[in-house]
TORKOL-4160 file (C-alpha; in steps of 0.2 Angstrom, whole numbers, padded with zeros to 4 digits, m for minus):
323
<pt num="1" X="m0091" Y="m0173" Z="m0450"/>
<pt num="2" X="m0080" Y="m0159" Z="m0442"/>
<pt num="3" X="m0088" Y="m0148" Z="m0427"/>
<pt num="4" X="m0093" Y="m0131" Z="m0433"/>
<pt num="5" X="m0088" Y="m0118" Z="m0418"/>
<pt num="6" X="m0094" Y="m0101" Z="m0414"/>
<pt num="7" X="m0090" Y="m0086" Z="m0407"/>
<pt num="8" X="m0097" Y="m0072" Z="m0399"/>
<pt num="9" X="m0097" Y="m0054" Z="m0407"/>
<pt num="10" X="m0099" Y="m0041" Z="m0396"/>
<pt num="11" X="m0103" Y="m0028" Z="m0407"/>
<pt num="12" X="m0118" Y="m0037" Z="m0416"/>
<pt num="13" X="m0123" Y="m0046" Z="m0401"/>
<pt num="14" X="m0124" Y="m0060" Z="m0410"/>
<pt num="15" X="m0114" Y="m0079" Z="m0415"/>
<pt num="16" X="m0105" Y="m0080" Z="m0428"/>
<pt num="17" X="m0094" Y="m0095" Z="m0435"/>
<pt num="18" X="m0076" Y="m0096" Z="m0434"/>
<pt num="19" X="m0067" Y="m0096" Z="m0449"/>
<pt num="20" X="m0049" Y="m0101" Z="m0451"/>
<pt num="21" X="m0037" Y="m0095" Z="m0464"/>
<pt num="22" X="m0027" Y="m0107" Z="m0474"/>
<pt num="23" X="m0011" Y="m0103" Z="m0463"/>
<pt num="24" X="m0019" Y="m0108" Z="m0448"/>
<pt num="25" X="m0026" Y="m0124" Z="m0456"/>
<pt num="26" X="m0010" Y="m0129" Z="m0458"/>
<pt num="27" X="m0002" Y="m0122" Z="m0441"/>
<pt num="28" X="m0013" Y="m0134" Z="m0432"/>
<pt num="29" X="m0011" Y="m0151" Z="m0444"/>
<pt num="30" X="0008" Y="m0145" Z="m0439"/>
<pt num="31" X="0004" Y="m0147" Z="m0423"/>
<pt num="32" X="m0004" Y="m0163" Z="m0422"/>
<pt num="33" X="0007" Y="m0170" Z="m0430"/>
<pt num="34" X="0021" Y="m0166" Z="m0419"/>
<pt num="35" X="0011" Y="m0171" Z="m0404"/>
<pt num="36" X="0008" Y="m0189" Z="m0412"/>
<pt num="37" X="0027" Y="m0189" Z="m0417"/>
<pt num="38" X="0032" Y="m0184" Z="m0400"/>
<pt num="39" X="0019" Y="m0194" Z="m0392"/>
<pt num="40" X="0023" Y="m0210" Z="m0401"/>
<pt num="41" X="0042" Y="m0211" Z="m0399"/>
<pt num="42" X="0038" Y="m0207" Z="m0381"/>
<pt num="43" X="0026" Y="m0225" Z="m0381"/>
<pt num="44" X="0042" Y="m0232" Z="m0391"/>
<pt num="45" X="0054" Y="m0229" Z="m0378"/>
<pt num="46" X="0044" Y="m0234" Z="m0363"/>
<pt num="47" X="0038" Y="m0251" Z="m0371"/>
<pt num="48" X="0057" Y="m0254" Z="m0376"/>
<pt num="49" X="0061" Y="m0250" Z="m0360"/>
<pt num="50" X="0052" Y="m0260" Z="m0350"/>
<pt num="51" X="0050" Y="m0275" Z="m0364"/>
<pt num="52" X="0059" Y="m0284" Z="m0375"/>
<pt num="53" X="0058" Y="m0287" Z="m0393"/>
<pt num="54" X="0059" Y="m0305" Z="m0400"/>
<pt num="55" X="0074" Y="m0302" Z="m0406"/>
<pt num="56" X="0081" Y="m0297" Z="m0390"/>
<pt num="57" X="0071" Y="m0311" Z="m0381"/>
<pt num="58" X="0083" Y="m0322" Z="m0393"/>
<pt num="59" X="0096" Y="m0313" Z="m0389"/>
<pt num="60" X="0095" Y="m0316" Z="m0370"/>
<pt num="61" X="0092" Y="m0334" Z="m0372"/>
<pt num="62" X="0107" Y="m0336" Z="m0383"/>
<pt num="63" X="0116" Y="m0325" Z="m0368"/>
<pt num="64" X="0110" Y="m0336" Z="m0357"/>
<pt num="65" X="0114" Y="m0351" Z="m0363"/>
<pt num="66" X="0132" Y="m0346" Z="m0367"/>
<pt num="67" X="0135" Y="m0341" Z="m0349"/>
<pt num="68" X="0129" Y="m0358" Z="m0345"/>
<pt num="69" X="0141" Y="m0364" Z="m0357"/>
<pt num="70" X="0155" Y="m0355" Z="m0349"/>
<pt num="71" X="0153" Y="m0360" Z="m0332"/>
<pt num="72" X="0153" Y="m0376" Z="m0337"/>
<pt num="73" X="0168" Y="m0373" Z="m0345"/>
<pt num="74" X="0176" Y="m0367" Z="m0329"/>
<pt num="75" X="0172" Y="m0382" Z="m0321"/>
<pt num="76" X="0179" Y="m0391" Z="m0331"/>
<pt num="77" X="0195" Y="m0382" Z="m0335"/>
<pt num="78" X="0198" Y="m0382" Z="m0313"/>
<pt num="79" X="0195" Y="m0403" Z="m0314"/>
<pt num="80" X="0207" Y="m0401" Z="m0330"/>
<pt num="81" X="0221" Y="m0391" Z="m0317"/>
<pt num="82" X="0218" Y="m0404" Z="m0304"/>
<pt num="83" X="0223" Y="m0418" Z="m0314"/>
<pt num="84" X="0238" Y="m0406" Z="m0322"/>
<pt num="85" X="0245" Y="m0401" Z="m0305"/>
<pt num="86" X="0244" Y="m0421" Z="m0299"/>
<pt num="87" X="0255" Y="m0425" Z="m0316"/>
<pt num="88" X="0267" Y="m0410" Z="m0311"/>
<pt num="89" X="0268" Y="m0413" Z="m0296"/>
<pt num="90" X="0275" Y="m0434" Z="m0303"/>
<pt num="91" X="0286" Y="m0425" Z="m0315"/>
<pt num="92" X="0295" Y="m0414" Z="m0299"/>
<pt num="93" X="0295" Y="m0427" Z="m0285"/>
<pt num="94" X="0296" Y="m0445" Z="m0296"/>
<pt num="95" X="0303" Y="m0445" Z="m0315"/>
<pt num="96" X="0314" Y="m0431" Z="m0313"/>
<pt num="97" X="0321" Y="m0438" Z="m0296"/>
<pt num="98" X="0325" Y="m0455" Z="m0305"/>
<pt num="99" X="0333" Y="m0445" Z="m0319"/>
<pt num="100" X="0342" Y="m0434" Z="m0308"/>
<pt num="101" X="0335" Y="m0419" Z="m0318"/>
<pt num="102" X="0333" Y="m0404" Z="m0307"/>
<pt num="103" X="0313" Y="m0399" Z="m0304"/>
<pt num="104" X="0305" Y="m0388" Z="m0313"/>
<pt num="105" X="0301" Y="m0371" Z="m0302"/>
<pt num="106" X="0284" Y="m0365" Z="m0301"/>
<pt num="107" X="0288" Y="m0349" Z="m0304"/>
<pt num="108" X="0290" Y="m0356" Z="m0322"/>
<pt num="109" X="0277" Y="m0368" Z="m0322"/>
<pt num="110" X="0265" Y="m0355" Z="m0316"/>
<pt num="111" X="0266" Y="m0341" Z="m0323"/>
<pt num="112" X="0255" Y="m0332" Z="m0333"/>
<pt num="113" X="0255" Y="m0323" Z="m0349"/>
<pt num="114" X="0261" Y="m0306" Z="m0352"/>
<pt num="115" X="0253" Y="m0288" Z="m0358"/>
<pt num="116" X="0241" Y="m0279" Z="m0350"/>
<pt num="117" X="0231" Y="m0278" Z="m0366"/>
<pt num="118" X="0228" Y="m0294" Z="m0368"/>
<pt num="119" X="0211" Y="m0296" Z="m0363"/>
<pt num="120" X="0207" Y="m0276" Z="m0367"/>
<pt num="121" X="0194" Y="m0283" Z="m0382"/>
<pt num="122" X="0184" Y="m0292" Z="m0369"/>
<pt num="123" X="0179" Y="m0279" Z="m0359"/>
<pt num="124" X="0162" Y="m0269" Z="m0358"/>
<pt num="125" X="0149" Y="m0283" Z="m0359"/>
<pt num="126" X="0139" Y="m0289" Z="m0347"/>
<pt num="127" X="0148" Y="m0306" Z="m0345"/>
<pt num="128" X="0166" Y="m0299" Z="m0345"/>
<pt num="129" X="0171" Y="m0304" Z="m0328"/>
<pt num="130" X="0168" Y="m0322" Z="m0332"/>
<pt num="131" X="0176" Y="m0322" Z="m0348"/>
<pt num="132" X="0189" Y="m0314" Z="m0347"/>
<pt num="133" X="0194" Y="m0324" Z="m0331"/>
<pt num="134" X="0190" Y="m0340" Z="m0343"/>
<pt num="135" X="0203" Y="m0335" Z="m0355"/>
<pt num="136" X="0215" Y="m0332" Z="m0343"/>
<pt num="137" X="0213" Y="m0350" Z="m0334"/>
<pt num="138" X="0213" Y="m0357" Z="m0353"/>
<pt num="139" X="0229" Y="m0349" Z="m0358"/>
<pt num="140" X="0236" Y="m0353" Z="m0341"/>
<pt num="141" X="0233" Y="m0372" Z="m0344"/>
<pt num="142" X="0237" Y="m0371" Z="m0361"/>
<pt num="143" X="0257" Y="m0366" Z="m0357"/>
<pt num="144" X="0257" Y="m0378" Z="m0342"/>
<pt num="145" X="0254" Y="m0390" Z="m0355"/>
<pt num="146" X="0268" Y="m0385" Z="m0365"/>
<pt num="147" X="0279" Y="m0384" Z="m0349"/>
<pt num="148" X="0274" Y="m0400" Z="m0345"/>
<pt num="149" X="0276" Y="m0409" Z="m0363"/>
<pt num="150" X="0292" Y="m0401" Z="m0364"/>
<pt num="151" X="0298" Y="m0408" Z="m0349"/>
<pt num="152" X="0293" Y="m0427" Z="m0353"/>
<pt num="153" X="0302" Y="m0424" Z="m0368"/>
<pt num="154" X="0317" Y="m0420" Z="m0359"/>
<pt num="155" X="0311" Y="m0436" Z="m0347"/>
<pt num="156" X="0311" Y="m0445" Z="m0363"/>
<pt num="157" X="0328" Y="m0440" Z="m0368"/>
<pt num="158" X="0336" Y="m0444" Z="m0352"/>
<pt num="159" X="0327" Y="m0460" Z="m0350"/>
<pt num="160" X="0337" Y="m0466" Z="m0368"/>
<pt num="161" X="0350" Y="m0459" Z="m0359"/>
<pt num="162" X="0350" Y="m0469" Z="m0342"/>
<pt num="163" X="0364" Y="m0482" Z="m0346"/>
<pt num="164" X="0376" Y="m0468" Z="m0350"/>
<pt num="165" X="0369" Y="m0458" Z="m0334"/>
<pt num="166" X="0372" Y="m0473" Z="m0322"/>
<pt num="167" X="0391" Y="m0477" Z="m0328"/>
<pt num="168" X="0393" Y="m0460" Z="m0325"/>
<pt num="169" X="0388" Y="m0456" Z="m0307"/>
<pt num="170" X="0400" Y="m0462" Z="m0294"/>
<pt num="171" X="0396" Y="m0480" Z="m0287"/>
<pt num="172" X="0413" Y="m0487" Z="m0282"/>
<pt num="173" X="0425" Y="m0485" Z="m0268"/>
<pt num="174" X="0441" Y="m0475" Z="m0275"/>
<pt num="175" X="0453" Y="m0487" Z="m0270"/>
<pt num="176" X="0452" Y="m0507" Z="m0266"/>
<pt num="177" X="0443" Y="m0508" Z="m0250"/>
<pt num="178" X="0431" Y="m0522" Z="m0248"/>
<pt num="179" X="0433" Y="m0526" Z="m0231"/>
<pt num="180" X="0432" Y="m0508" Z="m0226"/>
<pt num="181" X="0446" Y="m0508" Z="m0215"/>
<pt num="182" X="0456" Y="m0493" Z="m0225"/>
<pt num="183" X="0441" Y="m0481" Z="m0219"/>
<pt num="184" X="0451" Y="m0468" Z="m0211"/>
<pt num="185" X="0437" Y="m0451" Z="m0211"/>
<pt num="186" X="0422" Y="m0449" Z="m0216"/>
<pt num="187" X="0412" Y="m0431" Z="m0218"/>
<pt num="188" X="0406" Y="m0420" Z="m0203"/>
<pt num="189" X="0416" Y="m0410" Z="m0192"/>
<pt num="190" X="0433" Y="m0417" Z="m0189"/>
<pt num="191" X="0452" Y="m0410" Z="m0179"/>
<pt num="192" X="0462" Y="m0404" Z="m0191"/>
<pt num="193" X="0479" Y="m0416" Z="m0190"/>
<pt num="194" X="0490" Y="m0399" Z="m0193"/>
<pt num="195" X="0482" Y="m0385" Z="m0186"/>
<pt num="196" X="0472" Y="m0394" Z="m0172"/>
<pt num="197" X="0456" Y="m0386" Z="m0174"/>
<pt num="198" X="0438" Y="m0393" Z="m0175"/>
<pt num="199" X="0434" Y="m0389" Z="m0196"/>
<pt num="200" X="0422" Y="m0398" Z="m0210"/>
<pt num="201" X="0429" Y="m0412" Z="m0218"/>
<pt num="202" X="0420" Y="m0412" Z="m0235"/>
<pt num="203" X="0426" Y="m0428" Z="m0241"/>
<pt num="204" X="0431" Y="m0446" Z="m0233"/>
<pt num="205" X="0451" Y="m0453" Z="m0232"/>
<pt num="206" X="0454" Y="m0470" Z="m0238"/>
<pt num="207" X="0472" Y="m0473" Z="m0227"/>
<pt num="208" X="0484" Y="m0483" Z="m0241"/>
<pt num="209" X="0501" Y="m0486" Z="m0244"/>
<pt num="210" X="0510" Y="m0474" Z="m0257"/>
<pt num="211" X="0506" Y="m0481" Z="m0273"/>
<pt num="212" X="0490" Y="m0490" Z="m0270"/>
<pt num="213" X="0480" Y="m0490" Z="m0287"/>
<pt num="214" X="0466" Y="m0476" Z="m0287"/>
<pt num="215" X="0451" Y="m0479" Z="m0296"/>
<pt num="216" X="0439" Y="m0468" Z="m0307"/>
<pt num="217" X="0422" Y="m0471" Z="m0297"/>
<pt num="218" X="0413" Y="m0466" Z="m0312"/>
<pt num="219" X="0413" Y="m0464" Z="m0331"/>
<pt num="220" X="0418" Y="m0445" Z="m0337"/>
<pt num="221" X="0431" Y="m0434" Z="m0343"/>
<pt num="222" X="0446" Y="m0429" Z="m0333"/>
<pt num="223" X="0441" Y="m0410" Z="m0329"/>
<pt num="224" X="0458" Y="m0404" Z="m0321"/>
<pt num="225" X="0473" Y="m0412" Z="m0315"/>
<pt num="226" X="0487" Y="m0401" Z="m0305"/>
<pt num="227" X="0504" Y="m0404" Z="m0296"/>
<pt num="228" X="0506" Y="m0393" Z="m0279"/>
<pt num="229" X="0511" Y="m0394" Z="m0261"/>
<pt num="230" X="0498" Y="m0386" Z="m0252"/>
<pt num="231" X="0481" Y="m0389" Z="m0250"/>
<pt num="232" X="0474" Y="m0405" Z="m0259"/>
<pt num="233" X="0491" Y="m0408" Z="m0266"/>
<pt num="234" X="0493" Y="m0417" Z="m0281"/>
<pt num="235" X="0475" Y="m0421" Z="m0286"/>
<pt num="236" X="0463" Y="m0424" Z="m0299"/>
<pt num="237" X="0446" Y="m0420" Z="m0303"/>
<pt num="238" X="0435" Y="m0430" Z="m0315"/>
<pt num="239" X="0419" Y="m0425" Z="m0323"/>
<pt num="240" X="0404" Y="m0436" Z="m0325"/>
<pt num="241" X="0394" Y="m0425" Z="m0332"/>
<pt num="242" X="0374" Y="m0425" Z="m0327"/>
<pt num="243" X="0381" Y="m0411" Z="m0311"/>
<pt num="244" X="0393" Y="m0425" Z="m0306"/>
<pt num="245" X="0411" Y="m0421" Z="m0301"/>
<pt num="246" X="0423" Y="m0430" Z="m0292"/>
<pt num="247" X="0439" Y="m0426" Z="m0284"/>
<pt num="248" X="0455" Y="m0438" Z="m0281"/>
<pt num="249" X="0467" Y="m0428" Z="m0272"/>
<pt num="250" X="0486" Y="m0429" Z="m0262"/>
<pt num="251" X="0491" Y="m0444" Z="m0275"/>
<pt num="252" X="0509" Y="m0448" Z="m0276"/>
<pt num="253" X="0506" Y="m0443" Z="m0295"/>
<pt num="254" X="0492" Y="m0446" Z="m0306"/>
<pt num="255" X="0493" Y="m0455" Z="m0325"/>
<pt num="256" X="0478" Y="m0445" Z="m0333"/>
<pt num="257" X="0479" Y="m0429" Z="m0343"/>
<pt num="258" X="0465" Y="m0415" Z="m0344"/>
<pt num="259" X="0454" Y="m0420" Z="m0356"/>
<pt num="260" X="0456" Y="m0438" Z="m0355"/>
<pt num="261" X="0441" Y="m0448" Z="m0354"/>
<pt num="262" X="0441" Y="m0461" Z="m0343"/>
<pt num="263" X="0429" Y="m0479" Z="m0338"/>
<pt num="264" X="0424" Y="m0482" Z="m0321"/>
<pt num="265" X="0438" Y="m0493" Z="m0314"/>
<pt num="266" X="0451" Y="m0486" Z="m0324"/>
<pt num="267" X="0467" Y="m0482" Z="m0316"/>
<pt num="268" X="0468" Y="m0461" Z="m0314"/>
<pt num="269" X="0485" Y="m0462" Z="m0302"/>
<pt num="270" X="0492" Y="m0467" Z="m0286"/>
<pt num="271" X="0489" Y="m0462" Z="m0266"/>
<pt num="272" X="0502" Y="m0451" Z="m0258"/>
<pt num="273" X="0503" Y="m0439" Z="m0246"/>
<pt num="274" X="0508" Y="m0423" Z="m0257"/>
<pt num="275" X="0501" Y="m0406" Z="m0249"/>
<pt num="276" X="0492" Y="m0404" Z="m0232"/>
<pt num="277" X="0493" Y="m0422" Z="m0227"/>
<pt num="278" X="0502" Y="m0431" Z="m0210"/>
<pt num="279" X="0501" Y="m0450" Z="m0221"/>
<pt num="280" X="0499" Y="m0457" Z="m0236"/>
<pt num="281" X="0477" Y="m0459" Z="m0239"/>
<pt num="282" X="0468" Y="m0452" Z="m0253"/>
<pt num="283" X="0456" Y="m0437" Z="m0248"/>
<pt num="284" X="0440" Y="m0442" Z="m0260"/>
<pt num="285" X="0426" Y="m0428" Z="m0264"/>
<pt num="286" X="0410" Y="m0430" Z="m0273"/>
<pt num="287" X="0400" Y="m0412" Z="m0279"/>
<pt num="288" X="0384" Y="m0411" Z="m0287"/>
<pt num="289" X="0381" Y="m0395" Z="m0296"/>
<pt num="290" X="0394" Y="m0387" Z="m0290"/>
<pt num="291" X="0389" Y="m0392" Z="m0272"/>
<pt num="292" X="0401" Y="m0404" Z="m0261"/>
<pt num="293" X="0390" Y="m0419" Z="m0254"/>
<pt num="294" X="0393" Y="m0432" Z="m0243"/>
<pt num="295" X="0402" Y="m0446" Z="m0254"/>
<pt num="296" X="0396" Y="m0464" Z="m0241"/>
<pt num="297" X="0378" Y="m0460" Z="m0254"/>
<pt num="298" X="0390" Y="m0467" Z="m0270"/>
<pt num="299" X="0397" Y="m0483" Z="m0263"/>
<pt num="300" X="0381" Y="m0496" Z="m0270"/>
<pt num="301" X="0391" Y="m0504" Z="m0287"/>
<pt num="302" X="0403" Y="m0509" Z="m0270"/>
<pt num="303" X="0394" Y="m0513" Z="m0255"/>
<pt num="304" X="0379" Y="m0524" Z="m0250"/>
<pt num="305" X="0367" Y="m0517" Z="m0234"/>
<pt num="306" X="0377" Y="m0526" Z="m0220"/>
<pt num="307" X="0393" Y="m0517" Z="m0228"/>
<pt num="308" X="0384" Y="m0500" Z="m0232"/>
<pt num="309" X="0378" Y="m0499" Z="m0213"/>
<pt num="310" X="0394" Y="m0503" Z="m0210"/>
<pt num="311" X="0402" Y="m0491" Z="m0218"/>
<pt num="312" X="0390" Y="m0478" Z="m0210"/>
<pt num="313" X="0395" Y="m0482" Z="m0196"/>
<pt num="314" X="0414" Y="m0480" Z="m0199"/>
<pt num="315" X="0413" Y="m0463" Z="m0207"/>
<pt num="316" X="0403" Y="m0455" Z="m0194"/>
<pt num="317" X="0415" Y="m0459" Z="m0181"/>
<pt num="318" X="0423" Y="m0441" Z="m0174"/>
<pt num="319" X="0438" Y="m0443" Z="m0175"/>
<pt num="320" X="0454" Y="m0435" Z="m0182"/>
<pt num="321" X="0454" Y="m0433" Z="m0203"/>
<pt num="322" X="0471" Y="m0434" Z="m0212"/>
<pt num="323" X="0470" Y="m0419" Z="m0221"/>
């Protein structure tokens, strides 16, 4: 039952019961109402703030346990990069060296995707530092991978190819030389025979008569072929392809023509002493990507150790070249 208040009327000296109008009536259920609105949402927000619902307690669990998940990924991904750098690291330094295929750079192997939206869906959740650097690592492996399977296909392809590559790289003496005695020069600093001066000799002499057989060390395609009086003379340069080059040069003349392919073995011309040369020898040159290398490294189809060591020793002697 509702309280019954009273006021005090001054006039009559007396108490007398308040009465409200309609209007008022509902002025104050307004009110009230308002209050508990007001009050309730208030009770809302702190229990929501301070607790969680049971569908954000599952919420959380799930966020916990995908976090788990993801650093557990990303141990798993760095053990994955260990073992891919291990098999790199073999394809650079072991089957690309027996194949003579250059290495791959890292700067290839390495590097990581472009765009710097990439990863821009990820952002703004709680978590996005360690997914985001997950899908980085993941993307990074993924092209290492296809680096690297495309590089033991090219393994693959070299390896069906490694009986042409080995008739094709140097591995014979130029001229007919077993006993080694015709081993005039070898590479390294030398006096030039003309101008008397101390100069890199970037090939070895093989001293011969004039018209001594010269011989293809290598199988390949004659790349140039060129009559002068200077310089290497009359001289032929063969190429074996795989970055293998090698040039023939002061013949007396030569009996190959650009674009001819040749065996190893296979007569190419004759030793002379065309161009700057003081007596007859032939002036041989090996170059490997377009970079001249010391040829006593191409001699093994010819010598056994004792002769290798040998020959070493011969063409590290410093003295006068004839060229």
């Amino acid at each position: 039952m509702a309280k019954v208040k009273y006021y005090y009327d001054t006039k009559t000296l007396s108490y007398k019961r308040i009465e409200l109008s309609g209007l008022n009536k509902l002025k104050r259920m307004f009110y009230f109402l308002m209050g508990s609105v007001f009050l309730g949402l208030v009770m809302v927000l702190v229990f929501f703030q301070f607790f969680d619902s049971p569908k954000e307690k599952t919420l959380n669990r799930e966020i916990a346990q995908l976090t788990t998940q993801y650093d557990l990924v990303q141990d798993k991904l760095s053990q994955v990069e260990l073992v891919l750098d291990d098999i790199q690291k073999r394809d650079d330094n072991i089957y690309r060296v027996i194949f003579e295929a250059d290495p791959i750079p890292s700067s290839i192997r390495k590097a990581g995707y472009g765009g710097v939206n990439r990863y821009q869906e990820l952002n703004g959740f709680k978590n996005t530092e360690l997914v985001v650097e997950t899908s980085k690592k993941l993307d990074q492996i993924t092209k290492q991978l296809y680096i690297q399977s495309k590089s033991f296909d090219d393994i693959i392809e070299l390896a069906k190819n490694k009986a042409d590559m080995l008739a094709a790289i140097p591995a014979i003496q130029p001229v007919s030389n077993k006993d080694l005695s015709r081993m005039a020069s070898g590479w390294g600093y030398r006096i030039h025979p003309i101008y008397k001066t101390r100069k890199l000799h970037t090939g070895m002499d093989f001293s011969a008569k004039s018209g001594t057989p010269i011989y293809a060390t290598g199988d390949g395609k004659i790349h140039k072929v060129r009559r002068s009086r200077r310089g290497y003379g009359n001289h032929v340069v063969i190429d074996h392809g795989y970055g293998y080059k090698t040039l023939y040069a002061h013949m007396t003349k030569y009996i190959v023509k650009k674009g001819q392919k040749v065996k190893r073995g296979d007569v190419i011309g004759y030793v002379g002493s065309t161009g700057t040369s003081v007596a007859p020898h032939l002036h041989y040159e090996v170059h490997k990507d377009g970079r001249k290398i010391n040829p006593v490294n191409f001699y093994y189809n010819d010598l056994n150790p004792d002769e290798y060591e040998k020959m070493l020793e011969i063409s590290s002697q410093n003295n006068q070249s004839f060229d």
